[in-house]
N, C-alpha and C positions, 0 to 999 in steps of 0.2 A: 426456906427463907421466909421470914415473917413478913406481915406488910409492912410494919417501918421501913424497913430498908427498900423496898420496893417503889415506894412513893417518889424519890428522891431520882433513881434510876429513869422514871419513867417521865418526871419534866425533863430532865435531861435529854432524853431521847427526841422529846417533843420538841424541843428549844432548838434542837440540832434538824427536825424536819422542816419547821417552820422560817427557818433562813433562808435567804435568798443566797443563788447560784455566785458564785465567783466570777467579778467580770470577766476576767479572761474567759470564762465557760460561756459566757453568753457571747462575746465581740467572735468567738470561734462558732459558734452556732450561727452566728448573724453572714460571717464572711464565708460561709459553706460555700461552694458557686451551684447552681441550680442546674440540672440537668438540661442539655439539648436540646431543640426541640426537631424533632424529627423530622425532614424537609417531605416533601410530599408534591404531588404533582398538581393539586390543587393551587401550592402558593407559588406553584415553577407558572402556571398558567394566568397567575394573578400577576406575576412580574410580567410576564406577556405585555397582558391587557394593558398595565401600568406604564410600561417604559421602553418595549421591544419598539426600534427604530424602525423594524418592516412595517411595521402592525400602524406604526405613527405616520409614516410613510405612506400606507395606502390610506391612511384617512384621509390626507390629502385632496386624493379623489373628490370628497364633498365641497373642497375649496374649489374645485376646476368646476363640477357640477356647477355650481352657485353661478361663478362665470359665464358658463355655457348660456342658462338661464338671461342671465344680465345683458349675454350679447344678442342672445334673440329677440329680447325686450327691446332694445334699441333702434329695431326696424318699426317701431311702431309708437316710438316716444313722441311728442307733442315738440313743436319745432317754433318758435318765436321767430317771424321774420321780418325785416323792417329795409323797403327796398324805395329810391326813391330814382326815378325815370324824366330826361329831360330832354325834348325835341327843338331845334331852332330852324325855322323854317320862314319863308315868306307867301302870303295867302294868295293863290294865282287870282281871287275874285277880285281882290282888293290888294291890288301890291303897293298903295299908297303908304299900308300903315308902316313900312320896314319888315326889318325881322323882328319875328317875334319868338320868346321863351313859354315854352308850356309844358308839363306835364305832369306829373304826382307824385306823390308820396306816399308809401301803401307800410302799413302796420296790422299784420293779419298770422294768426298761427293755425302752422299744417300738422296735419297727423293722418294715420295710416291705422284702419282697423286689420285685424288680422283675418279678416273675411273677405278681403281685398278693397273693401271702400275705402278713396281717401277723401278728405274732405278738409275745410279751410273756410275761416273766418277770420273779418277786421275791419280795416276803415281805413278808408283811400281820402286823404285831403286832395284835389285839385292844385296846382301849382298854374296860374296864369289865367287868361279867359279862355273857358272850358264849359264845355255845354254837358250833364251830367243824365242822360233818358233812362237808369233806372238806381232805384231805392235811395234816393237823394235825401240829405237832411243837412239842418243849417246852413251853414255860410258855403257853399261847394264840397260838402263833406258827401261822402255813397260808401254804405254798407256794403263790404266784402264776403260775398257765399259764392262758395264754388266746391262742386264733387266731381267725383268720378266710381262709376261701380261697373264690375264687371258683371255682364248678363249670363255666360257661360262659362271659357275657361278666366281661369281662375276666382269663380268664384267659390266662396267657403276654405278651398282648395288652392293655395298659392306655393311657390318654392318659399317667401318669408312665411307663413304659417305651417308649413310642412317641418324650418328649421325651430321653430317654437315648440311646435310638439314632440320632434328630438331631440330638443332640453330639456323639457319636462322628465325624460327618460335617463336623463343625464344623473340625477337622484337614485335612482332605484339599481341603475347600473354602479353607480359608487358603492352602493352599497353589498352588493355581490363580489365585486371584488374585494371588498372589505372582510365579507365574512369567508371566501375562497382564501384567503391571507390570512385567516384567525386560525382557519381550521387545519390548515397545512402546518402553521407553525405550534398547535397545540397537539397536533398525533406528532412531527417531527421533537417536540419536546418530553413529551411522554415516553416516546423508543430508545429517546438519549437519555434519559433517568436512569430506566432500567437498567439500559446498558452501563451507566456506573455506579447503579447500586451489584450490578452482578461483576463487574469487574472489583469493588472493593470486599464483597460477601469471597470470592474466590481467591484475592492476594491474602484474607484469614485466612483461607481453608491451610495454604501454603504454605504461609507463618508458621502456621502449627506443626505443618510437616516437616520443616528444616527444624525447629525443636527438638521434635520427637526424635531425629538421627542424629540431631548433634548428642541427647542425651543417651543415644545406641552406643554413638562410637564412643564417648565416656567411658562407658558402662564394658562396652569387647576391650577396649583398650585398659583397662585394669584386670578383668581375667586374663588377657592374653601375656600381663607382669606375673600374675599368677600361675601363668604356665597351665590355664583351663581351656584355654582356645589356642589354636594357629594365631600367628602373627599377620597370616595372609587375610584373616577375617577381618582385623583392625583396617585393612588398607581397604578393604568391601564395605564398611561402615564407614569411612571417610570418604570415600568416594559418593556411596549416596546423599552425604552432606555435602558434597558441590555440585550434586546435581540438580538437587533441590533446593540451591541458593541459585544456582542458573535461573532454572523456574521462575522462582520468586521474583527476582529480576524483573524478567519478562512480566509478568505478572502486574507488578507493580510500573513498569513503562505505561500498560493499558490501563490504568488506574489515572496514570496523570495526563494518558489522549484524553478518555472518556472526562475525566472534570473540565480540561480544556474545553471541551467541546459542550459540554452542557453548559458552561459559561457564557457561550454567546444566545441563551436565552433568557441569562438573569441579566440587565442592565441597571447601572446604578451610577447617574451624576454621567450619563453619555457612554459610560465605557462597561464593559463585562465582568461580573464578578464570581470568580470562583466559589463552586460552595466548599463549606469545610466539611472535610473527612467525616469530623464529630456527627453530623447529623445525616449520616446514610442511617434510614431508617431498614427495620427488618421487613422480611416477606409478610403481607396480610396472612396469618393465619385459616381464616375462611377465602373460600372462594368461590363465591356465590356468582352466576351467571345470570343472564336476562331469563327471566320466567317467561316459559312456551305461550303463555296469554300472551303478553305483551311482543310476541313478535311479530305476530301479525300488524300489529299496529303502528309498530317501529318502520314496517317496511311502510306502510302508507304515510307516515309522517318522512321516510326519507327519499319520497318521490316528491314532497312538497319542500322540502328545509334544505337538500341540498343545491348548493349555489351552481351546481353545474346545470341543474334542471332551470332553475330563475335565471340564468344567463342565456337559453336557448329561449324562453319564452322573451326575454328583451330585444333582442336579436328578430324576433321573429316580429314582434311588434313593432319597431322601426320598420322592418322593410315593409310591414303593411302602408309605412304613412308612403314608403319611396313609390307602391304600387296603387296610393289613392291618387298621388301626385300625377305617375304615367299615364291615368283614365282619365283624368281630369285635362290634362297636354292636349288630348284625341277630340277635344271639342272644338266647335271652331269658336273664334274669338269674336264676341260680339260685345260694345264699350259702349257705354255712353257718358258722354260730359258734359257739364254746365262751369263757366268758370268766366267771372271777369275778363275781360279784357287788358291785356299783359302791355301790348305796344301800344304808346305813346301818340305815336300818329294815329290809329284809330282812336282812343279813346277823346281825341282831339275833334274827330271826326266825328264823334257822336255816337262811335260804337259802346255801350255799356258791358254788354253779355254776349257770351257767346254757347252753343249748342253744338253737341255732337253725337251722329250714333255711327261706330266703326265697325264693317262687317270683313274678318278673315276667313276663310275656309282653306285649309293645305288641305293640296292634291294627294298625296301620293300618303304622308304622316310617318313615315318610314321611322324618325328620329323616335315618335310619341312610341309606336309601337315594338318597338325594338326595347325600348324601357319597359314596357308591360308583361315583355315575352321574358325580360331579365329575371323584373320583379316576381312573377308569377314562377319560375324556375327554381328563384331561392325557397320563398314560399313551401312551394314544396319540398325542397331537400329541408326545410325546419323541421316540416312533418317526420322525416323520417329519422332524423338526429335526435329529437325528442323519443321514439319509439325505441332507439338506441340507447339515448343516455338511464333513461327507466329501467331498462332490462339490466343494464350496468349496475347500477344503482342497486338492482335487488340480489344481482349475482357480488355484489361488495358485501351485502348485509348476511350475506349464503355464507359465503368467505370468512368472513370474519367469525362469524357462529362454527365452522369447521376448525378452524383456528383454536376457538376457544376450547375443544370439547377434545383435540386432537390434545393438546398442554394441557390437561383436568389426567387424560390417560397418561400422558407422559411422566407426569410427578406422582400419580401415583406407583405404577413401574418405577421409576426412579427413585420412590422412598423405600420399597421394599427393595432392589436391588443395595440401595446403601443398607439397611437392615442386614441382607446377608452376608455382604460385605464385611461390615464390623467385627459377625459372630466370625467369618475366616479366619480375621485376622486375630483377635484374642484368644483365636484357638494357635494360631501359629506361635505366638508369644510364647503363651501356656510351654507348648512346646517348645521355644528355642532356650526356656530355663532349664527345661530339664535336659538339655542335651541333644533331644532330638532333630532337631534340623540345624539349617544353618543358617547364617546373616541374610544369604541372598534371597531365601521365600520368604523370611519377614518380610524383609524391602517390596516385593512383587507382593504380597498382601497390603502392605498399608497402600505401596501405590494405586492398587484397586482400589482401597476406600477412599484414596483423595478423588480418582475420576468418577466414582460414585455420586461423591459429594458435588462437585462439579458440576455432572448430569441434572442435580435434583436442583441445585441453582440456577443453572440454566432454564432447564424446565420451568420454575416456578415466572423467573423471568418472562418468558414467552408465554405464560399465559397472562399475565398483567399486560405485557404487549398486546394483546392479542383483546382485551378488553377494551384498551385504549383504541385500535382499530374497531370496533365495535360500535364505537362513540362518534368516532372520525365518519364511517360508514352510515348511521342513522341521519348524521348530520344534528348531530345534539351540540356540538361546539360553532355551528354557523348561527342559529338564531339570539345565543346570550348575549347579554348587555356585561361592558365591562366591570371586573367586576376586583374587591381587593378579599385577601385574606387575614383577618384579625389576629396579630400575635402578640400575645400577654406580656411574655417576658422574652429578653437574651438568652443563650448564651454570652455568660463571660470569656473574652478573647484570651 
């Protein structure tokens, strides 16, 4: 071919590359729908954090805290009192003048330190003729001071600052339970994943298997028109095809417990929401385990981070305040006060001020002591609940690591058993074309590779479980801050 003609072919060519696609080609490219996205335990624990009612529920907790707070503060709030006192009497010196109206009008605010002082300021106007012998100013006006401090018990040390400083505790206690309620419901969440990602990995396996026999019994039921098999075999191959729609059944019953049930940790708009089928992700490939450094470290971080260890030490700090309280009871009571004069008829009298110092001593203290013998009791059973929860604590993190390394051995057994599995069975096949066996060892062949298969899902399962107790055990799910997971795109419904 010459280049003339060559020239002419080859714009052509170029004219026809340089065109743009056909809308239809593109509006079909455009309305593809986008693959799944694989759910994960990550975004099951992010709906948690987000909308899980328990989890909302105990936050709560920090509302009551707050309370608590507010109501021990209230023993000690600043008090406006406006009191106004009126005697009618006639003067035995002088009974000339009649009766007469006397007495005051007081505008003074009390408050209460939590150290046990109280103490009071204001200003008392005079009502009548009223002789005024201390802190007088203006027209009958007297400057209002008055305290009271205890010298022994209760000082520093009161039942209203004992209830102060168990609200202060009130915080840190919310918060314990807060993260005891995250971490139960994030290993209870993670158990229930797997559990239906292994129940839908297994209604496959099944699937496949009522196929494979429905495509058996096809298959013997047209030799057996051919007159190359008994007839009895056709009815051997049909049967295994209802028995593994039985199965299946079953099978897929556990498929729609398990999303049930994993349902009531996704909440969405108050109520639970099923995940779809679509997004049962596969087994991690790898499975990688805590590296032997860091276990050491895991175990001393989950003698600090688990909430069952910070609910003993709160527990044990309150009952210190209940046992500063009982030591403090055992003193004896020694007051003194300074405070205006309250009645009418003395302050008429010419009483201004008055003074006090009040001395208790109990005999016997039975009550105070009886409270110290309690306190001191609990006390020590803290100590040894703490030595307890620890050792739990490191036999969970033991556990868990047994766990893991027991399912690492089990899938692998269980991969090589399915391996052998397979070669039986397309050795039996092999064989049942040519003649030499018959329908029923097929059947007992494949049925070994479905339980094969089964095993090695299983297996894989429980070591993912077995990870997530790992987490649950270190207390790596108690210290997070809530938290969401970022998703790009839908699925299309």
């Amino acid at each position: 071919m010459n280049a003339s003609r060559c020239i002419p072919i080859v714009l052509l060519l170029g004219t026809i590359w340089l065109c743009p696609l056909p809308a239809a080609a593109g509006e079909a490219a455009k309305s593809k729908p986008l693959p799944p996205i694989p759910l994960s335990v990550e975004e099951i624990h992010a709906w948690i954090d987000r909308a899980h009612p328990l989890l909302r529920g105990a936050g709560t907790e920090k509302t009551m805290a707050r309370g608590k707070m507010l109501k021990a503060l209230g023993a000690f709030e600043p008090t406006l009192v406006n009191d106004t006192e009126l005697e009618r009497f006639i003067k035995s010196s002088d009974p000339t003048k009649g009766t007469q109206t006397v007495g005051f009008n007081d505008t003074l605010v009390e408050a209460r330190h939590p150290w046990g002082f109280r103490y009071s300021a204001g200003v008392r106007k005079a009502i009548g003729d009223a002789t005024i012998p201390d802190l007088s100013f203006g027209n009958n006006n007297q400057v209002l001071l008055g305290g009271y401090l205890p010298l022994l018990r209760g000082l520093m040390m009161n039942p209203e600052n004992a209830e102060l400083q168990r609200s202060e505790l009130a915080n840190p206690r919310a918060e314990v339970q807060i993260a005891q309620t995250r971490q139960d419901l994030f290993l209870a969440a993670a158990t229930q994943f797997w559990d239906w990602v292994t129940a839908v990995k297994l209604a496959d396996v099944q699937r496949r298997a009522v196929g494979v026999a429905e495509d058996r019994h096809k298959q013997v039921e047209g030799r057996a028109k051919a007159g190359a098999v008994a007839p009895l075999d056709v009815v051997e191959a049909n049967q295994e095809v209802q028995r593994r729609r039985e199965t299946a059944i079953a099978v897929q019953r556990l498929v729609e417990q398990e999303q049930l049930k994993l349902s009531m940790f996704l909440w969405d708009n108050n109520a639970p929401v099923a995940p779809p089928l679509e997004r049962v992700p596969n087994f991690p490939s790898q499975m990688p385990g805590p590296a032997p450094d860091t276990i050491q470290a895991h175990k001393l971080q989950a003698k600090v981070e688990r909430p069952e260890i910070k609910e003993i030490g709160i527990e044990a700090k309150l009952n210190n305040i209940d046992l500063e309280l009982a030591k403090n009871n055992l003193l004896p009571s020694l007051d003194a006060e300074a405070a205006p004069a309250r009645a009418p008829e003395k302050f008429v009298l010419g009483l201004g001020y008055r003074f006090g110092l009040e001395l208790r001593i109990p005999i016997l203290q039975r009550k105070s002591r009886g409270e110290v013998l309690e306190a001191q009791g609990k006390a020590d059973r803290f100590v040894f609940m703490q030595q307890f929860r620890e050792q739990q604590v490191l036999v969970d993190v033991d556990n868990a690591l047994s766990a893991i390394e027991r399912a690492k051995e089990r899938v692998a057994a269980a991969t090589e058993s399915l391996r052998l599995a397979k070669t039986l069975e397309e050795g039996e096949r092999f064989r049942f074309s040519l003649g030499a066996t018959s329908v029923l060892f097929v059947n007992l062949r494949e049925r070994n590779s479905v339980d094969s298969e089964n095993q090695v899902i299983r297996a894989k399962a429980d070591y993912q479980k077995a990870l997530a107790l790992y987490q649950w055990a270190i207390g790596a799910w108690a210290k997070g801050t809530p938290y969401t997971t970022p998703v790009t795109y839908r699925a299309r419904d």
